[in-house]
mmCIF file of the C-alpha atoms, coordinates in Angstrom:
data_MODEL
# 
_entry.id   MODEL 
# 
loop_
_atom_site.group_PDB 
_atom_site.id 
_atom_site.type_symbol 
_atom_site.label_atom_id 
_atom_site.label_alt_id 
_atom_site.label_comp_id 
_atom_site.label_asym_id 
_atom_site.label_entity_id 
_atom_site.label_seq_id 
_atom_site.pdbx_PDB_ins_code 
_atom_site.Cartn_x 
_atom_site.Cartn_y 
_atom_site.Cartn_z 
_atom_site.occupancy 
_atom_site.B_iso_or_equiv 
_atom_site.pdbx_formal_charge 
_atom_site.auth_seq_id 
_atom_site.auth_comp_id 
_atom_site.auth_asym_id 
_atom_site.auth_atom_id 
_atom_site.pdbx_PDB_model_num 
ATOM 1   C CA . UNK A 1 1   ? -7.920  -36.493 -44.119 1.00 0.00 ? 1   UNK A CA 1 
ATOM 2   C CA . UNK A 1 2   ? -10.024 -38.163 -41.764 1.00 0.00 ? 2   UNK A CA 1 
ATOM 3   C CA . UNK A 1 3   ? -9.641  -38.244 -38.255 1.00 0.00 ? 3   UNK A CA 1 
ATOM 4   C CA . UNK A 1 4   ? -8.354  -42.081 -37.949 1.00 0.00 ? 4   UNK A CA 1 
ATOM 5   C CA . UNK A 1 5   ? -5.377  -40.618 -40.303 1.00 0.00 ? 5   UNK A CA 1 
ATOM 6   C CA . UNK A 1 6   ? -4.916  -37.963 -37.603 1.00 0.00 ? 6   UNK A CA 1 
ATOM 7   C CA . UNK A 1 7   ? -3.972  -40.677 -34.682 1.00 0.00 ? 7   UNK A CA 1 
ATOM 8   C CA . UNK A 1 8   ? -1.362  -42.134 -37.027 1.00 0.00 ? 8   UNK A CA 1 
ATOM 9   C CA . UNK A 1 9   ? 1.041   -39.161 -37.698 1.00 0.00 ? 9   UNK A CA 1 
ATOM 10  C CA . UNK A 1 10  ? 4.691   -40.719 -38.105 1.00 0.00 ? 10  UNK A CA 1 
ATOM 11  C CA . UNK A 1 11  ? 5.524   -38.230 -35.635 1.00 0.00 ? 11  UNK A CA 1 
ATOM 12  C CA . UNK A 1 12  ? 3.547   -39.456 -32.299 1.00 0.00 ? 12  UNK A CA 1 
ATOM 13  C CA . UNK A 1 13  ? 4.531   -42.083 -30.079 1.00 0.00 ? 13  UNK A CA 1 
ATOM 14  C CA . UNK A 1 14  ? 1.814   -43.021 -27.650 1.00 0.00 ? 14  UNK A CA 1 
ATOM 15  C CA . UNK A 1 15  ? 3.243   -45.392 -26.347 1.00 0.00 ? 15  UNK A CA 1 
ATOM 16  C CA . UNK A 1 16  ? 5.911   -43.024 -24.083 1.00 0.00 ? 16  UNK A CA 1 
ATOM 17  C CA . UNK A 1 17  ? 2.905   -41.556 -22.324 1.00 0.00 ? 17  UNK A CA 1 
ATOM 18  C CA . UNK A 1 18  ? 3.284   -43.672 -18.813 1.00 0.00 ? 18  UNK A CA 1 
ATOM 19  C CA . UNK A 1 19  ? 7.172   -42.974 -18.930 1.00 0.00 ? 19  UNK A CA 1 
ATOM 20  C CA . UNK A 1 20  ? 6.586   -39.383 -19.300 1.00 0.00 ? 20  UNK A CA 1 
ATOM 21  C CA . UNK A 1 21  ? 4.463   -39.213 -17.101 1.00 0.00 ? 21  UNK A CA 1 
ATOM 22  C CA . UNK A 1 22  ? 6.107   -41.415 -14.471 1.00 0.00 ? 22  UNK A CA 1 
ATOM 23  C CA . UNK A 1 23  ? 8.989   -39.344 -15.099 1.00 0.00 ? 23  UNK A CA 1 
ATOM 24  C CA . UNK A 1 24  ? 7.186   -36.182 -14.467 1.00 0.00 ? 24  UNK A CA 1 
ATOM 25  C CA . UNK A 1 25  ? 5.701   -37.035 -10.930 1.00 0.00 ? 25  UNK A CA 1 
ATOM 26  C CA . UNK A 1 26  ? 9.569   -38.122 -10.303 1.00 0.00 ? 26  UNK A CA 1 
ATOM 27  C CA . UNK A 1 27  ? 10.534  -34.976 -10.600 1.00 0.00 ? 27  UNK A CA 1 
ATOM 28  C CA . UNK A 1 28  ? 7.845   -33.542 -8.742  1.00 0.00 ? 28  UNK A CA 1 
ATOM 29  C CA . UNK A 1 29  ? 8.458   -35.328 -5.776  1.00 0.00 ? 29  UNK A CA 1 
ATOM 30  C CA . UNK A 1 30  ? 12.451  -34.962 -5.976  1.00 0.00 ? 30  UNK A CA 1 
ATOM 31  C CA . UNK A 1 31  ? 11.174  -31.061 -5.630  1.00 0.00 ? 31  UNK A CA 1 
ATOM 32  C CA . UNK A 1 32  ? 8.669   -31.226 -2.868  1.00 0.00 ? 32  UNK A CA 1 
ATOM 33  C CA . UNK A 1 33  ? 11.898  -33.512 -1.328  1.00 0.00 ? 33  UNK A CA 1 
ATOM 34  C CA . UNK A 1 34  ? 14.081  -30.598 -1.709  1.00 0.00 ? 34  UNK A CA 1 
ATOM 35  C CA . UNK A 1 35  ? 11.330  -28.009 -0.287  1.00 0.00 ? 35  UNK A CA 1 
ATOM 36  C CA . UNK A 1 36  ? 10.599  -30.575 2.612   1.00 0.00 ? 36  UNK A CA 1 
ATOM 37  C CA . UNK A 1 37  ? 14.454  -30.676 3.735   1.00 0.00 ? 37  UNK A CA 1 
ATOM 38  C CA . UNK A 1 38  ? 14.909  -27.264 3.418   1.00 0.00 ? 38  UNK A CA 1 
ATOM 39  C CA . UNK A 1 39  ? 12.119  -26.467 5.679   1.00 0.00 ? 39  UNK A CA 1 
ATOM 40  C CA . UNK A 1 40  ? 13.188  -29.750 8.016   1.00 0.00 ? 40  UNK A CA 1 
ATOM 41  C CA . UNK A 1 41  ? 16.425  -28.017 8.278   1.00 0.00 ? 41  UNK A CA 1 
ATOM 42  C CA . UNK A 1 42  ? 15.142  -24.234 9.124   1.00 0.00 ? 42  UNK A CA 1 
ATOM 43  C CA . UNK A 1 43  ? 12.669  -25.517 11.454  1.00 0.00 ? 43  UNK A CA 1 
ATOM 44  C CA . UNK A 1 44  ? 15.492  -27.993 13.309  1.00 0.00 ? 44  UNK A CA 1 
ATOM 45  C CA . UNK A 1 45  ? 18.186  -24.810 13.413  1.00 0.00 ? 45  UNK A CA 1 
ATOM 46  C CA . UNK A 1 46  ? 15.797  -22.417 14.105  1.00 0.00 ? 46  UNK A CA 1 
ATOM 47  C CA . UNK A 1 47  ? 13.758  -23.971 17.140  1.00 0.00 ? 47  UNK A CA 1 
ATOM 48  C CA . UNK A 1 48  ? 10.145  -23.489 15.230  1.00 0.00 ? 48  UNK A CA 1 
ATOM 49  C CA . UNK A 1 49  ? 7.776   -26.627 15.523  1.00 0.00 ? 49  UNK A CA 1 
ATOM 50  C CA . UNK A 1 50  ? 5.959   -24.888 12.775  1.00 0.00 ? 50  UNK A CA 1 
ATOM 51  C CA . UNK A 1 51  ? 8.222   -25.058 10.278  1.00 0.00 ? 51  UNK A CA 1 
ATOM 52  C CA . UNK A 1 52  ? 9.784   -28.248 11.465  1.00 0.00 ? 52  UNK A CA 1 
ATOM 53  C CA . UNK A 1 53  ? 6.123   -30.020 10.811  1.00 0.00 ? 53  UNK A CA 1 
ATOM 54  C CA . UNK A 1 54  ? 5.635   -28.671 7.391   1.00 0.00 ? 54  UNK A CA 1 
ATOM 55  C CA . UNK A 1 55  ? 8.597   -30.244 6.532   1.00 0.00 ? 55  UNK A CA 1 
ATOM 56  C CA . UNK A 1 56  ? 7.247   -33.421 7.957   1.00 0.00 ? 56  UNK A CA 1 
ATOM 57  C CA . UNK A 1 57  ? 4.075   -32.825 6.084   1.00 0.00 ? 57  UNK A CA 1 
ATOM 58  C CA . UNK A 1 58  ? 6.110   -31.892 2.642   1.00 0.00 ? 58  UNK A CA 1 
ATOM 59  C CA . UNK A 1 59  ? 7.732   -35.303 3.247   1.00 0.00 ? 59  UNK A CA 1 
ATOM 60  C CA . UNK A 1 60  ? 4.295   -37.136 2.919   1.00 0.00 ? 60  UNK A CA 1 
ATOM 61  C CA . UNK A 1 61  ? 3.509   -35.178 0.317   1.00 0.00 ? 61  UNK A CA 1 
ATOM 62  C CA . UNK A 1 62  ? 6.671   -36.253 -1.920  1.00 0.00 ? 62  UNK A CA 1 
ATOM 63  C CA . UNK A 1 63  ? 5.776   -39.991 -0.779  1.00 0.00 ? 63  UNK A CA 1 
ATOM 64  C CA . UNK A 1 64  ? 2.351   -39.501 -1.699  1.00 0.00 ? 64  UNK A CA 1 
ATOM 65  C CA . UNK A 1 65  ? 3.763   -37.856 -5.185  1.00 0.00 ? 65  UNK A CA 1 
ATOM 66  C CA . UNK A 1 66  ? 6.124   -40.912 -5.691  1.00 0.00 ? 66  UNK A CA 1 
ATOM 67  C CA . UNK A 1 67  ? 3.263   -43.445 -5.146  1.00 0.00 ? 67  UNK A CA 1 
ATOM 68  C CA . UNK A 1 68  ? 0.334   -42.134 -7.231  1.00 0.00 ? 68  UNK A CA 1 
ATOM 69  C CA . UNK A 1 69  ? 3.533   -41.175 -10.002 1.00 0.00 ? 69  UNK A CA 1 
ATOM 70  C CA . UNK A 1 70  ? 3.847   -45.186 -10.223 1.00 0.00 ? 70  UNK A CA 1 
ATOM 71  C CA . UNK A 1 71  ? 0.772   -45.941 -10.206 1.00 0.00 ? 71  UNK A CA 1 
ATOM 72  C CA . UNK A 1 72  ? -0.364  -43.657 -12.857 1.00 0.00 ? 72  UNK A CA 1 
ATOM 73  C CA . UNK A 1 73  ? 2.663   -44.572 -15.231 1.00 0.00 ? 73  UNK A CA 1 
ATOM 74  C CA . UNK A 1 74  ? 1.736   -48.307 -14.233 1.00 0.00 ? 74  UNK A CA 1 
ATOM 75  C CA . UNK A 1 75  ? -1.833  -47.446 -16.141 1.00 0.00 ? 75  UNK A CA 1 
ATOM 76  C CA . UNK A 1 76  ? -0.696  -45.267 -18.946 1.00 0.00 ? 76  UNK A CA 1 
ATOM 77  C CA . UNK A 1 77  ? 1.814   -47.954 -20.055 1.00 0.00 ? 77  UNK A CA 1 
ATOM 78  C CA . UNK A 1 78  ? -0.659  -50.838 -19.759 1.00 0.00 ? 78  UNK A CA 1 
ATOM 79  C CA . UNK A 1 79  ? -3.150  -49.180 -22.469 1.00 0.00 ? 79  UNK A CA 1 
ATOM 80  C CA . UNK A 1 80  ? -1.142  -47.831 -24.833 1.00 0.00 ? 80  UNK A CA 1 
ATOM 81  C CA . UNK A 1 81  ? -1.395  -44.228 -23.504 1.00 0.00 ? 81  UNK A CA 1 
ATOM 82  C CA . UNK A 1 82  ? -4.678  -43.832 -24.623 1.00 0.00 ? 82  UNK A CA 1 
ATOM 83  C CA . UNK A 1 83  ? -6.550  -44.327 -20.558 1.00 0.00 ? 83  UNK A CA 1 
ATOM 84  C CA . UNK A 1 84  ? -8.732  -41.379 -19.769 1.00 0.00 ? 84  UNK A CA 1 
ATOM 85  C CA . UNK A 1 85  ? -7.538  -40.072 -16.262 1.00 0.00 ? 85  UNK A CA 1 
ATOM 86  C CA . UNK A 1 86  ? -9.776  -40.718 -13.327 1.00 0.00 ? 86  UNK A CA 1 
ATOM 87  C CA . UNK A 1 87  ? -11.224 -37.325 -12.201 1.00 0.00 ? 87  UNK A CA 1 
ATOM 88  C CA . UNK A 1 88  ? -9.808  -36.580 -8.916  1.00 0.00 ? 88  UNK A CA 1 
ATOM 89  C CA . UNK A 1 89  ? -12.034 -36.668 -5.896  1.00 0.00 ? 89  UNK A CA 1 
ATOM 90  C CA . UNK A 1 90  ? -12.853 -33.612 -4.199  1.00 0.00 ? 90  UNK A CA 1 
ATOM 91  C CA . UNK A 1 91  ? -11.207 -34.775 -0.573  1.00 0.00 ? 91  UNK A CA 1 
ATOM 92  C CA . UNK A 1 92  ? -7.843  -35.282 -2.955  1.00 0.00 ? 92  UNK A CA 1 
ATOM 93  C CA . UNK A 1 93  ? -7.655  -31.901 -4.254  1.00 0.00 ? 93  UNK A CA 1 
ATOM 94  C CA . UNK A 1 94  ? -8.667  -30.069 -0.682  1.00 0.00 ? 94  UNK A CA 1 
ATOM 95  C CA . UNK A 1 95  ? -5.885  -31.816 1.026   1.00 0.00 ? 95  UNK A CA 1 
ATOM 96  C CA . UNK A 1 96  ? -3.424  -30.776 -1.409  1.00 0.00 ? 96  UNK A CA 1 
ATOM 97  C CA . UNK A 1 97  ? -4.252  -27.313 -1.605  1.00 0.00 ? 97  UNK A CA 1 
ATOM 98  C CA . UNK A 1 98  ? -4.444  -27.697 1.748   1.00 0.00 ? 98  UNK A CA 1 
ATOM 99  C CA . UNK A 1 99  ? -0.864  -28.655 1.663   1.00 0.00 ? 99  UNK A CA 1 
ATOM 100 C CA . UNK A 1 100 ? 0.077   -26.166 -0.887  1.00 0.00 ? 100 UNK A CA 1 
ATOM 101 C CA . UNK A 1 101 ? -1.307  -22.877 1.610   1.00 0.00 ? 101 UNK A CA 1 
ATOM 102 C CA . UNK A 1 102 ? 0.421   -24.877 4.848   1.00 0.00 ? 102 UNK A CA 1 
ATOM 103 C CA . UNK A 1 103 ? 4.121   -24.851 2.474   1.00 0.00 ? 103 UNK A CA 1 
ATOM 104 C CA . UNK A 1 104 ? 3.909   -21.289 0.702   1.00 0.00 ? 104 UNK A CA 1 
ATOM 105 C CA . UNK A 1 105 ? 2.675   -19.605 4.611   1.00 0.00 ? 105 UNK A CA 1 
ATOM 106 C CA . UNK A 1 106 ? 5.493   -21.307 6.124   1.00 0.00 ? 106 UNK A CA 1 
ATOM 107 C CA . UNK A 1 107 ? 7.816   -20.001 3.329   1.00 0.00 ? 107 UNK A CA 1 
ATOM 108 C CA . UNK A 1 108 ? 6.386   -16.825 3.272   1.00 0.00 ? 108 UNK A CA 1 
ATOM 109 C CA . UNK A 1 109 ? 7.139   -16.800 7.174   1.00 0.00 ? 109 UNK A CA 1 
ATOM 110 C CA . UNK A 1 110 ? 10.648  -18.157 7.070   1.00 0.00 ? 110 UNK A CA 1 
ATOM 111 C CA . UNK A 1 111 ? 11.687  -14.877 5.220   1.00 0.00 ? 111 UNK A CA 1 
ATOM 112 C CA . UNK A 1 112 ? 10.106  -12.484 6.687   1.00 0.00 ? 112 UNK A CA 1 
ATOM 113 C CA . UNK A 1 113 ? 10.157  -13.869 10.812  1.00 0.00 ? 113 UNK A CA 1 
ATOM 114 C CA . UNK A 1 114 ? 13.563  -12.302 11.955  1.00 0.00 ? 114 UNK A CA 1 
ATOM 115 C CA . UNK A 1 115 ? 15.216  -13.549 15.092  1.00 0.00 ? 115 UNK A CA 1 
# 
């Protein structure tokens, strides 16, 4: 079997690759949402800027989730699934670990700061 015959399998469908994959950044950003209210909330009851501006921040974050989600699905469904991702530039990835430290210290905080 060559590998042309290998792409073909009755069993693939390339062409669901942008839905998945819009559907997948959905869902990541309905999470960050959740993450971002939660720590909205706690921050608001609680009196703690900190935590009040994570939130804030986890709110960009599921915008920013939301928008590069459509964009990507955008180019996955205009080539047939087969587009090569773009590698990600090194500023992108800083900021969201970045991001990712700023939410799991403020979590990490929320439980154990008593009042």
């Amino acid at each position: 079997m060559s590998s042309g015959e290998l792409g073909d399998a009755p069993g693939r469908d390339p062409g669901l690759q942008g839905e998945r994959t819009a559907l997948s950044w959905t869902r990541t950003a309905l999470v960050i949402t959740v993450n971002a209210l939660l720590a909205l909330r706690t921050g608001l009851v609680s009196g703690e800027l900190a935590l009040t501006l994570v939130g804030v921040v986890l709110l960009l974050a599921a915008i920013g989730a939301v928008i590069y989600g459509t964009i990507r699905g955008r180019e996955l469904s205009g080539h047939g699934g087969h587009h090569v991702p773009p590698a990600a530039p090194a500023l992108a990835l800083t900021i969201l670990a970045a991001v990712t430290l700023i939410a799991c210290a403020a979590g990490v905080a929320s439980v154990l700061v008593r009042h």
